[in-house]
C-alpha positions as a printed Julia matrix, in Angstrom:
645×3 Matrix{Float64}:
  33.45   18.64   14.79
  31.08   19.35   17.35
  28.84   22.54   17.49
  26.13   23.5    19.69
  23.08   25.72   19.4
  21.81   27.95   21.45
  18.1    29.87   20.9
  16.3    32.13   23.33
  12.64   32.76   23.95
  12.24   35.12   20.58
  13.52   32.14   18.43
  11.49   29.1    19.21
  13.5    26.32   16.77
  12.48   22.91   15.49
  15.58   20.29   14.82
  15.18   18.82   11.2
  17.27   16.23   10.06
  17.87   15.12    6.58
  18.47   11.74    4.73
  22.18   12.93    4.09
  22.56   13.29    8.21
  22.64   17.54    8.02
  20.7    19.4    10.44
  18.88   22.65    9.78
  17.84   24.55   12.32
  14.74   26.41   11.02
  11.71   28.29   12.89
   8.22   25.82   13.1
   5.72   28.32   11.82
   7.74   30.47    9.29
   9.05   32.69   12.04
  11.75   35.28   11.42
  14.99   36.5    12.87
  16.12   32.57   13.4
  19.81   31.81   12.4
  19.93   28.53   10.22
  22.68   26.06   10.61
  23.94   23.24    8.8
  26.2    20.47    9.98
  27.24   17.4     8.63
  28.42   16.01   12.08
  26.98   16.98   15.73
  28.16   16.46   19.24
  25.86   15.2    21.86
  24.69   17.13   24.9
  21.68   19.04   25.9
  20.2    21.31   28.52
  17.24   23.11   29.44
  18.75   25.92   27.16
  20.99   24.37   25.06
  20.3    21.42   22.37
  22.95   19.14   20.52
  22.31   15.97   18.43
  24.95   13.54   16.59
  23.81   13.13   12.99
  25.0    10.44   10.67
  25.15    6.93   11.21
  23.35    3.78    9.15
  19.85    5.47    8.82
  21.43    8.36    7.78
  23.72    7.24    5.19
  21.38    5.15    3.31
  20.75    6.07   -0.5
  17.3     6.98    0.51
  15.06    8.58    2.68
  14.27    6.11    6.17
  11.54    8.13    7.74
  11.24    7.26   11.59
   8.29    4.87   11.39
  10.93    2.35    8.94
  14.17    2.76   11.25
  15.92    2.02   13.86
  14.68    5.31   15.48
  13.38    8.37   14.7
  17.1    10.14   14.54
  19.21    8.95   12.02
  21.76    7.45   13.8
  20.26    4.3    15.08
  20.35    1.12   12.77
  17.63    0.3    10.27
  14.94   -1.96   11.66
  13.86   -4.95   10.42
  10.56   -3.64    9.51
  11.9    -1.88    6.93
  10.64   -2.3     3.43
   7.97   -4.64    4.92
   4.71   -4.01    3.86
   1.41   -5.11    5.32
  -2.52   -5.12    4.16
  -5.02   -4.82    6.55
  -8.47   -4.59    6.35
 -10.84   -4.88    9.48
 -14.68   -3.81   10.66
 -15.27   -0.78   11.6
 -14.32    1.32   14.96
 -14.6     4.89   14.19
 -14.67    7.98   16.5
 -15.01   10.9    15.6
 -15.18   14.36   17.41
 -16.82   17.53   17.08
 -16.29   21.49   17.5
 -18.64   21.87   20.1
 -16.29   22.01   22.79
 -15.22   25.52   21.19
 -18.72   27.1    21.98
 -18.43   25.23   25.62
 -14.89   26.37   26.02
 -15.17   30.0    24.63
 -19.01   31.15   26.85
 -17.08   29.61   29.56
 -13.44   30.2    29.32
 -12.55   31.78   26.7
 -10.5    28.85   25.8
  -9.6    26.35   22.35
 -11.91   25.56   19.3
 -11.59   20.86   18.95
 -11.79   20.82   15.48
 -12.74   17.37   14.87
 -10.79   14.19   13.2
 -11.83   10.5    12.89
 -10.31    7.26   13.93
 -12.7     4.66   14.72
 -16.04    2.91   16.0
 -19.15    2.54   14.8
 -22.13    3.34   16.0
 -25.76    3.55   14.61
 -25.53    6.21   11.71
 -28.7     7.88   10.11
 -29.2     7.48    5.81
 -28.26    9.79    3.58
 -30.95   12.95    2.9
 -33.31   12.97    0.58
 -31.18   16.54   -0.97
 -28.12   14.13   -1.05
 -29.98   11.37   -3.15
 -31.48   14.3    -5.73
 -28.13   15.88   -5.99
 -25.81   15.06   -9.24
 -23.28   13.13   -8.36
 -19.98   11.93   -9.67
 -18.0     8.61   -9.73
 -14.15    9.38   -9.75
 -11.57    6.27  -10.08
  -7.86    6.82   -9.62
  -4.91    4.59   -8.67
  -5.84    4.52   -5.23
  -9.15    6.29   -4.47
 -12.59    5.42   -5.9
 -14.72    8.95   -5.26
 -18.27    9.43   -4.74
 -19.25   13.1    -4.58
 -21.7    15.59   -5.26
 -18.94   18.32   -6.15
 -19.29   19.65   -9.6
 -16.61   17.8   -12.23
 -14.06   20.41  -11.88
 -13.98   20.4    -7.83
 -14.26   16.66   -7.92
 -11.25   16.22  -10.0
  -9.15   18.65   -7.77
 -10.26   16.75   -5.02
  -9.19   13.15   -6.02
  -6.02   14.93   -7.39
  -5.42   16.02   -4.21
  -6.17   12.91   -2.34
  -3.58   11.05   -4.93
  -0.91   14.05   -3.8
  -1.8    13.11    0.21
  -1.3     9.72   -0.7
   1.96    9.78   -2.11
   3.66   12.19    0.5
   2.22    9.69    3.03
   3.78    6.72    1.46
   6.94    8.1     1.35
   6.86    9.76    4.8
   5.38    6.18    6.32
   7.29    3.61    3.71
   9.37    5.07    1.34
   7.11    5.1    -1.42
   7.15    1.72   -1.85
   5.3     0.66   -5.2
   4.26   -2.68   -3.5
   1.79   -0.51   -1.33
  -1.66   -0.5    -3.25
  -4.08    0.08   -1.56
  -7.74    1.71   -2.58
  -9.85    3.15   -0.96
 -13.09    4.61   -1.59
 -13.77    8.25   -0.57
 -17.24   10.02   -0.07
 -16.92   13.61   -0.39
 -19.77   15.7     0.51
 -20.18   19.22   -0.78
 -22.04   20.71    2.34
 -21.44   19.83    5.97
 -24.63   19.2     7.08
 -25.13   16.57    4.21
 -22.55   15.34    6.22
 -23.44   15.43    9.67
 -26.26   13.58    8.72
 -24.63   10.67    8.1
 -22.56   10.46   10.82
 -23.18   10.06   14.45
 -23.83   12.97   17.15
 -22.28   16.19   16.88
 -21.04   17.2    13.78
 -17.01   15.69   13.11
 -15.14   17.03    9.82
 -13.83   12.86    9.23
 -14.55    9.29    9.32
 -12.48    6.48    8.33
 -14.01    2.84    8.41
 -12.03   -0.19    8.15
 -15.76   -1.93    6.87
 -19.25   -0.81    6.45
 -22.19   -2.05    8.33
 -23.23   -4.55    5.6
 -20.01   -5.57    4.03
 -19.15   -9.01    3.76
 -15.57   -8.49    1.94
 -14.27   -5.27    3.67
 -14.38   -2.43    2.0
 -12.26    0.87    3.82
 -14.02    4.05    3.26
 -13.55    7.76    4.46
 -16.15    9.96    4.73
 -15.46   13.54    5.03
 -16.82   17.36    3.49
 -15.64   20.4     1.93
 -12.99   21.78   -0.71
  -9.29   21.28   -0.55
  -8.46   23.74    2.09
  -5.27   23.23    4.44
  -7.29   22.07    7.24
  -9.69   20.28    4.77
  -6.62   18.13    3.89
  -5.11   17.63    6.98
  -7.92   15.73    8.7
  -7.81   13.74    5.52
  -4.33   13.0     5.98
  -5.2    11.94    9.82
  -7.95    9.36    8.28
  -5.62    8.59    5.36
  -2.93    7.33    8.25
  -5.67    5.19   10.19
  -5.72    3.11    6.61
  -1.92    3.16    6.65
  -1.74    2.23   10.33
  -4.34   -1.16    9.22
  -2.16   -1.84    6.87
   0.78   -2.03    8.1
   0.09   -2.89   12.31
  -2.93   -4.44   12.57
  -5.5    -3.04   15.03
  -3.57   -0.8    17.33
  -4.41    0.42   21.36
  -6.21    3.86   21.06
  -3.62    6.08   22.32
  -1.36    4.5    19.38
  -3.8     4.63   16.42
  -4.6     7.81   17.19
  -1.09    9.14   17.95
   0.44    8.06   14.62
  -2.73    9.34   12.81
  -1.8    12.92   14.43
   2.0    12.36   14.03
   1.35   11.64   10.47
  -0.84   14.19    9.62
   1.48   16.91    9.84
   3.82   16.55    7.09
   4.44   19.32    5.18
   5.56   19.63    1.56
   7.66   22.97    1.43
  10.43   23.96   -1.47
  10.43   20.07   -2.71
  10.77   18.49    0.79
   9.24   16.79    2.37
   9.13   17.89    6.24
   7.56   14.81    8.99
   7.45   15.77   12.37
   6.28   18.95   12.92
   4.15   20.45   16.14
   0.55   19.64   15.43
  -1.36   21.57   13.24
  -4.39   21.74   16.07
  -3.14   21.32   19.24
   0.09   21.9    21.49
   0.93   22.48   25.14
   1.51   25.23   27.19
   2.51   25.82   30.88
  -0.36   28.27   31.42
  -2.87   26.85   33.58
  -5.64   28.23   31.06
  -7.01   26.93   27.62
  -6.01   29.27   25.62
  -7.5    29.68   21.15
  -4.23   30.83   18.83
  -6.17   32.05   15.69
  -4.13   31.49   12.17
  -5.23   32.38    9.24
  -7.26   29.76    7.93
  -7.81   27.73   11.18
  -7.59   28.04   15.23
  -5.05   25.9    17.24
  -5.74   24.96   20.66
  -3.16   26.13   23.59
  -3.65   22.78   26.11
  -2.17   22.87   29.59
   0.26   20.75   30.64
  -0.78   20.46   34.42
  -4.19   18.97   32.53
  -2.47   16.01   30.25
  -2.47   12.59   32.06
   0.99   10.65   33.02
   2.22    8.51   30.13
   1.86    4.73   31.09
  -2.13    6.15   32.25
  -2.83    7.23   28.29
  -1.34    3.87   27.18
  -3.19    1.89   29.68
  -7.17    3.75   28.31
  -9.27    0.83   26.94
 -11.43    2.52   24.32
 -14.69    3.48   26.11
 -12.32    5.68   28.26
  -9.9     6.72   25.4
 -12.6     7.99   23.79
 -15.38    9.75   26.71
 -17.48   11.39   24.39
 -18.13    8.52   22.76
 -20.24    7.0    25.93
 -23.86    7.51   25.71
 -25.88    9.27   23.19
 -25.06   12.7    24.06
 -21.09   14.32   24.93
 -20.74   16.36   28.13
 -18.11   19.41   28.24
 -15.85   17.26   30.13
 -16.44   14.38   28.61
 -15.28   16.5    25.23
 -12.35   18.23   26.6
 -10.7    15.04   28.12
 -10.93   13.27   24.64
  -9.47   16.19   23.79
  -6.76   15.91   25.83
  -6.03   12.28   24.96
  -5.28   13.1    21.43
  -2.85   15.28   21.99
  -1.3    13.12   24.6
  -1.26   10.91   22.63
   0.59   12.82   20.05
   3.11   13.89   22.12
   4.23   10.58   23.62
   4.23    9.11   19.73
   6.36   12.1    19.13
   8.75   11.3    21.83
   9.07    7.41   21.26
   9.61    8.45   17.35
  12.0    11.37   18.09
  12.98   11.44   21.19
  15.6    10.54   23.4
  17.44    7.39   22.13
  16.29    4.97   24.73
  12.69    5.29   23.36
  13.67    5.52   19.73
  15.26    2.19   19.93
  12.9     0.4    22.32
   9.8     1.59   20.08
  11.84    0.32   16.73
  11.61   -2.99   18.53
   8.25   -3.02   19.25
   7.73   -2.28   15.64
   9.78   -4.8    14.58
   7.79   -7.6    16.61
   4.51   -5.96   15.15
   5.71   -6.83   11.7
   5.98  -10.23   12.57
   2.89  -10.84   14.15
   3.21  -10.35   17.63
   0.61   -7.53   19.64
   1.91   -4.16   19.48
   0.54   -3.81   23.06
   2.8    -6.46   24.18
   5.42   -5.85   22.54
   5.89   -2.2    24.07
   5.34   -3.63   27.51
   8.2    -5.61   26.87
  10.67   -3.12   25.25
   9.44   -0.38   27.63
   9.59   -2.07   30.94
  12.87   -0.73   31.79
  11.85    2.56   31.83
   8.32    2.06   32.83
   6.26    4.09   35.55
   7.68    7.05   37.36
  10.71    7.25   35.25
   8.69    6.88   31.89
   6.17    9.52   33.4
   8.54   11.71   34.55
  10.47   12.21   31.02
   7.08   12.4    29.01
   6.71   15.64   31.3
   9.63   17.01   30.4
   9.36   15.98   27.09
   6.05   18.2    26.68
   7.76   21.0    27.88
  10.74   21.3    25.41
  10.55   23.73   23.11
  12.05   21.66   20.23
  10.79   19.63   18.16
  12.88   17.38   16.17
  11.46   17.05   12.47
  12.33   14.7     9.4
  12.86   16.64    5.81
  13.8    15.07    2.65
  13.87   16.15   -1.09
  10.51   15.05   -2.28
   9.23   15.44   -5.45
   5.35   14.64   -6.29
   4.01   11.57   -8.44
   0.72   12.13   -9.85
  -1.31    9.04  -11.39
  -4.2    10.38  -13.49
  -8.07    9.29  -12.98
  -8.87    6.05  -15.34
 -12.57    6.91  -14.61
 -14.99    9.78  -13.89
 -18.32    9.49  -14.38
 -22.02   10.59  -13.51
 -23.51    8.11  -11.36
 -26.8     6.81  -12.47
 -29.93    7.22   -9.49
 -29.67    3.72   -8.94
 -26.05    4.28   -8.12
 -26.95    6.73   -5.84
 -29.56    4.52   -3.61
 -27.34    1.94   -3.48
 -24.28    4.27   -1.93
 -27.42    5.13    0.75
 -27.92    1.58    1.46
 -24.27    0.94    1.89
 -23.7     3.91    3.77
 -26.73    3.28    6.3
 -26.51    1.84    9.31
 -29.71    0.19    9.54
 -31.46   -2.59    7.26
 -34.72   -0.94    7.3
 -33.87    2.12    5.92
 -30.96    0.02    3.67
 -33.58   -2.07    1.9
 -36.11    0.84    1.45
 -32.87    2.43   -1.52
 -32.38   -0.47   -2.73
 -35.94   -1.73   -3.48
 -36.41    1.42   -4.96
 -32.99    1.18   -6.95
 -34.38   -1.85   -8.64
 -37.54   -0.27   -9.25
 -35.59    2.35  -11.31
 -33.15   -0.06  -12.58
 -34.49   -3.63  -12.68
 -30.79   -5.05  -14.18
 -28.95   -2.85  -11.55
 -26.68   -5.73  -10.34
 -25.18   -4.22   -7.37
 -28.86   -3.97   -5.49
 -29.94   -7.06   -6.12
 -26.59   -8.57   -4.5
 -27.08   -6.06   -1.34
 -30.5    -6.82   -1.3
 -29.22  -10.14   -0.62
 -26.66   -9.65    1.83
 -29.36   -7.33    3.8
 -31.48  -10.01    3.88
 -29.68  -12.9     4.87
 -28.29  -10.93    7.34
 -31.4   -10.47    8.7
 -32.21  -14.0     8.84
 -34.18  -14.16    5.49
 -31.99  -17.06    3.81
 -33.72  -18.0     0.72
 -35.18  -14.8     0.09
 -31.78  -13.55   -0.09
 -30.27  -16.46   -2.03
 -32.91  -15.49   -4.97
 -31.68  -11.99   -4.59
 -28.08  -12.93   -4.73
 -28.9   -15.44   -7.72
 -30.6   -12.11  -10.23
 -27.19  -10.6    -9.19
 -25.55  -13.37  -10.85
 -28.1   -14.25  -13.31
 -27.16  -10.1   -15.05
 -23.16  -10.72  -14.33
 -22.13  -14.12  -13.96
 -18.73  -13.83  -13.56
 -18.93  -10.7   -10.77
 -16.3   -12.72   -7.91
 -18.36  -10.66   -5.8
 -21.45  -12.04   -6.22
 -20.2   -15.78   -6.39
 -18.87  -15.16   -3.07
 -22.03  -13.62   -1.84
 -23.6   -16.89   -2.63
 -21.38  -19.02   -1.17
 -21.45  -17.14    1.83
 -25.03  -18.18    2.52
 -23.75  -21.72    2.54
 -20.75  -21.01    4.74
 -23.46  -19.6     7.28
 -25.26  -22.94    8.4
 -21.92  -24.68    9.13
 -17.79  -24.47    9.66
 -16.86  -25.32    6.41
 -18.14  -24.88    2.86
 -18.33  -28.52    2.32
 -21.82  -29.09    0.6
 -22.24  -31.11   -2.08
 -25.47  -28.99   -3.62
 -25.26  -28.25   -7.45
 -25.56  -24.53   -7.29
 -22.79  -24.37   -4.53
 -20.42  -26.44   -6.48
 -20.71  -24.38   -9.53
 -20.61  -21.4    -7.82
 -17.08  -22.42   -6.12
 -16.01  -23.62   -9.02
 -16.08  -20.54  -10.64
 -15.07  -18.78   -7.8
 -11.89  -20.54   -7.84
 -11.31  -19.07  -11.13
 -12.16  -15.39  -10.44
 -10.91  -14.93   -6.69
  -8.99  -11.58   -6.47
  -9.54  -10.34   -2.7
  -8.87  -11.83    0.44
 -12.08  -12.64    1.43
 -12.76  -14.63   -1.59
  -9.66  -17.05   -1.39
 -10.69  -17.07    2.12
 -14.23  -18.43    1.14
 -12.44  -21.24   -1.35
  -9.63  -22.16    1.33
 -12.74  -23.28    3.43
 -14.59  -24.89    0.13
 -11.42  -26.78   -0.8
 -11.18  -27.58    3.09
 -14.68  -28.76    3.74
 -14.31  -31.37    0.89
 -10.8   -33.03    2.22
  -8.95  -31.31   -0.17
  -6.17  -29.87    2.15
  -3.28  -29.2     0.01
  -5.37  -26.54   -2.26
  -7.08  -24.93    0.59
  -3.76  -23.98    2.26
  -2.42  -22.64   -1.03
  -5.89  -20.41   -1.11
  -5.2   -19.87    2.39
  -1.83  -18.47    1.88
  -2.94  -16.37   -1.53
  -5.47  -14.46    0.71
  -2.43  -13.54    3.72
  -0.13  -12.97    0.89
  -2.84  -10.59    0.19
  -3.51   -9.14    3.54
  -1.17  -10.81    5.69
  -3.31   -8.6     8.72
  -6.16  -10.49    7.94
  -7.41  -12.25   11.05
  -9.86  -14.49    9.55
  -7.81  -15.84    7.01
  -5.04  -16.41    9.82
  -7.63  -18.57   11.62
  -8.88  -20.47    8.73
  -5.13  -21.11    8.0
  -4.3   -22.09   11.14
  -7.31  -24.38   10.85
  -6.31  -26.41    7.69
  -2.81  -26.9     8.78
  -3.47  -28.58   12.07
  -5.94  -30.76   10.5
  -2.82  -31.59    8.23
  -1.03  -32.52   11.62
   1.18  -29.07   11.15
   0.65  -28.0    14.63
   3.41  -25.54   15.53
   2.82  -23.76   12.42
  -0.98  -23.77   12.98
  -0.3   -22.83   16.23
   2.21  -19.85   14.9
  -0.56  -18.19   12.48
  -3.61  -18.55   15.06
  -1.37  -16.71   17.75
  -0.83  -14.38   14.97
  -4.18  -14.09   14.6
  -5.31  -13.51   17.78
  -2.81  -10.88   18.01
  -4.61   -8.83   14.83
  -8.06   -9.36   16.27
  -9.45   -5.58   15.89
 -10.61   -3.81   19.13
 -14.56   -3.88   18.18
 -14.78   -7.88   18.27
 -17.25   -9.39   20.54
 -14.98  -11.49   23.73
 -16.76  -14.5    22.9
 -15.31  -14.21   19.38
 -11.91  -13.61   21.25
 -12.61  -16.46   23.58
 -12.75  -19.16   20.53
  -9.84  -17.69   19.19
  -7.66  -18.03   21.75
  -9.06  -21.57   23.26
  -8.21  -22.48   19.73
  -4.28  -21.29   19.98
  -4.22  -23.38   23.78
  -5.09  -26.62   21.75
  -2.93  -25.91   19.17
  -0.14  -25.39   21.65
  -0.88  -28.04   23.72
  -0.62  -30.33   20.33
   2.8   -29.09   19.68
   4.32  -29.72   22.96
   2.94  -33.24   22.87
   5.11  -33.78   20.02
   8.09  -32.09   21.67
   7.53  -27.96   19.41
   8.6   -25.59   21.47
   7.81  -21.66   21.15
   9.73  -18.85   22.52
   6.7   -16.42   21.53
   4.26  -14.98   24.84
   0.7   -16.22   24.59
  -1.57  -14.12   22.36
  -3.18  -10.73   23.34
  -5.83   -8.73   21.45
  -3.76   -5.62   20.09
  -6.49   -3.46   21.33
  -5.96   -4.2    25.31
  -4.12   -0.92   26.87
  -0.52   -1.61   28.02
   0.0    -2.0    31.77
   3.1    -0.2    33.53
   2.19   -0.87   36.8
């Protein structure tokens, strides 16, 4: 049976679809005088005032909710993809952007127009310490499933906090993955309780969100959020946006800009309402208008931003922005108005056109579940939307992004969703050592790094965790042995810490390619190592040990623990690809170093890129000498913008 819906200027509808293929036809912002409809099976046509959609089909009739990120598109009637149920670990250094308000004092003495509120994504930059108030303050060490939280909250705040963060996480997972229990991933969250504690830490104006893939000093990455502030709806939306940059690493790799940031704001905006779960909606922030003029839309507890149209850039030019100019007021020490307002701009571009290649016309649904696909299996998001897109690229692409922007539906996901809540197993008071140490980590620069944790030690003299960071600081710096004794009182106080074996191995792994010294202290160190590896990085460090030392058969299987545990991770990809074409297994060597060229994050260095890819040419090379063949395109950093020219 086929019905259609009409709506008129007073009834502005979003299109929901549920698992069981049903539409309901509900306002976006709890509007009133809207009819609400419910089909099990709708005809296709639309027009500028008229909107139909055929429901049903394999997504839809699976025993579960397929959210559009896991199927075939974002509408459930195109087949599952084979990304579904796939799950990936990711873990990379840090690029993170953030953005401020100050564009709503520029906008509103000039304009009258929009409030930014700020959100987080990715790069770093130099970052002053912690305060001197922060360090005096009490604060608290929260562990749950997923989160481990530093705060200054009082105990009662703290725990509604981490409670909530558990709650964002699981109406995430299901909304990105299905709540799949293979998904574990931690992170560690530092809450502040006043803003300006904040903005201290982070860089320029004042942002409400950081996420980083890996502090400044971290030698086994370590993804951390940084944000301020209670619970409030907004409060927990930008953590949501940071939340889906960890997601996004974990599941794609490094991303273009206009990508990480558009899922980050297309995931954001779930909604839990009468136990469902609702994906899709119009941002909470930003949306377009077809005025000419910026135009603030106060709510009750935040303001959204009216942007026009005329102003947003043509699709294939947002997916073609390298960072420095995805990101303008990130260029140079100080933002300019413009330079604001067109980052501005760029996330919600970038929004949109993640919005229509999710849940848009068909074309793009299935072209984008492609893409996806490939991404899963190691090949460069960028390229692989190049490829799936070029049918439909430049005018044509341009041209229905427009019109796109301009609908005045928007279709939505909604599910029956009912919470999971996983208790802390931990909160604490953190001791003053523990607190110097979080500044060290948290700081940007070794100077003011090794100033905490001197004085850490001072107040703690068995404080394990500064005299390892001591050590990393210093080596880092140049200061070998003088770290190596640091890094040895670590392990002299806990001797089987993996972390701290693997800080001292490290050292070696510095002063050549492989780990294959035969001094006394590095061989017991490995050797314990072997025993107590849990993290990537760590099986990473004994693959090259075991390498180094001909053993070649071991070092792959370490190699292959640490992808099994991140299969994103780029190192580990090289080092495998390393040890199997020593082995003579040159088109699978060749395989995981195209692989991990592909998952090379934005922020490395080209030179780093450079060796990475002269490495895949000679592994090529090597396999068509002995007749391989590969029907994969050469590798491309995921962070290169798309070209539709």
């Amino acid at each position: 049976m086929d019905h259609s819906i009409a709506y008129g200027s007073r009834c502005p509808v979003d299109r929901i679809w549920t698992r069981r293929g049903s539409i309901s036809w509900l306002p976006p912002q709890h509007g009133s005088g809207c009819s609400v409809v419910r089909a099990g099976r709708v005809g296709c046509s639309r027009s500028p005032h008229r909107v139909t959609h055929r429901a049903g089909g394999a997504g839809a009739s699976r025993g579960r909710f397929l959210p559009p990120f896991l199927c075939g598109a974002a509408m459930p009637s195109a087949p599952a993809s084979p990304y579904t149920d796939r799950v990936r670990r990711f873990v990379t250094r840090p690029r993170c952007r953030s953005w401020s308000k100050r564009l709503l004092q520029s906008l509103s003495a000039t304009a009258g127009a929009c409030v930014v509120l700020g959100l987080a994504a990715c790069a770093s930059r130099p970052r002053p310490r912690l305060t001197e108030h922060s360090a005096n303050a009490t604060w608290l060490r929260l562990e749950s499933r997923h989160f481990t939280l530093s705060t200054d909250f009082a105990a009662k705040t703290a725990l509604e906090a981490l409670n909530a963060y558990e709650s964002e996480f699981d109406a995430l997972s299901v909304a990105a993955f299905g709540r799949l229990d293979a998904l574990d991933l931690h992170t560690h969250v530092v809450l502040f309780q006043d803003r300006r504690e904040f903005a201290s830490h982070v860089d320029g104006s004042i942002t409400v969100g950081v996420f980083y893939d890996q502090l400044a000093f971290d030698i086994e990455p370590e993804a951390t959020i940084l944000t301020y502030g209670e619970a409030t709806k907004v409060a927990r939306f930008r953590f949501r946006h940071e939340l889906a940059h960890r997601f996004m690493r974990a599941s794609l790799g490094a991303l273009p800009p206009w990508l990480d940031e558009g899922l980050a704001c297309y995931y954001s905006n779930i909604d839990v309402e009468d136990g469902q779960l609702v994906l899709g909606r119009q941002d909470l922030l930003r949306r377009f208008t077809e005025s000419r003029d910026w135009r603030p839309v106060n709510h009750n507890t935040h303001l959204l931003t009216e942007i026009p149209i005329a102003e947003v850039p043509d699709a294939t030019e947002i997916m073609a922005l390298p960072d420095r100019a995805f990101y303008p007021a990130h260029v140079g020490e100080l933002p300019t108005y413009d330079a604001e307002k067109q980052e501005t701009i760029h996330y919600a571009a970038a929004w949109g056109l993640v919005h229509m290649l999710l849940n848009g016309p068909a074309p793009y649904r299935e072209r984008f579940s492609e893409a996806m696909a490939a991404a899963a299996q190691g090949e460069s998001m960028a390229v692989a939307l190049t490829r799936e897109l070029a049918e439909v690229r430049g005018a044509r692409l341009d041209r229905e992004f427009r019109w796109y922007l301009r609908d005045r539906t928007r279709a939505v996901w909604m599910t029956p969703y009912v919470a999971r809540h996983d208790r802390p197993s931990e909160n604490r008071r953190m001791t003053p050592a523990e607190v110097l140490v979080l500044r060290a980590r948290l700081a940007s620069e070794a100077g003011p790094a090794l100033s905490d944790l001197h004085r850490a030690v001072e107040q703690a003299p068995r404080h394990a965790d500064a005299h390892h960071w001591l050590g990393v600081i210093q080596v880092q710096r140049g200061q070998t042995e003088l770290g190596r004794e640091y890094l040895r009182q670590a392990l002299a106080i806990a001797p089987d810490e993996p972390r701290y074996l693997n800080g001292l191995a490290w050292t070696y792994g510095l002063e050549s390619e492989t780990l294959a010294g035969d001094e006394p202290e590095l061989v017991d160190v490995m050797s314990r190592l072997q025993r107590q590896a849990a993290t990537p990085a760590q099986f990473d460090t004994v693959a090259w040990y075991l390498a180094g030392r001909g053993r070649i058969a071991e070092a792959a299987a370490a190699a292959r623990e640490a992808i099994a545990l991140d299969p994103n991770c780029w190192r580990c990809l090289d080092t495998y690809a390393r040890i199997l074409y020593s082995a003579g297994a040159v088109e699978t060597a060749e395989m995981s170093q195209r692989t991990a060229v592909n998952r090379l994050p934005r922020w490395v260095p080209e030179s780093l890129e450079q060796e990475f890819v002269t490495r895949w040419a000679r592994y090529r090379d090597a396999a068509v000498r002995d007749g391989s063949t590969s029907a994969w395109p050469s590798p491309t950093r995921s962070g290169v913008g798309a070209s539709f020219d």
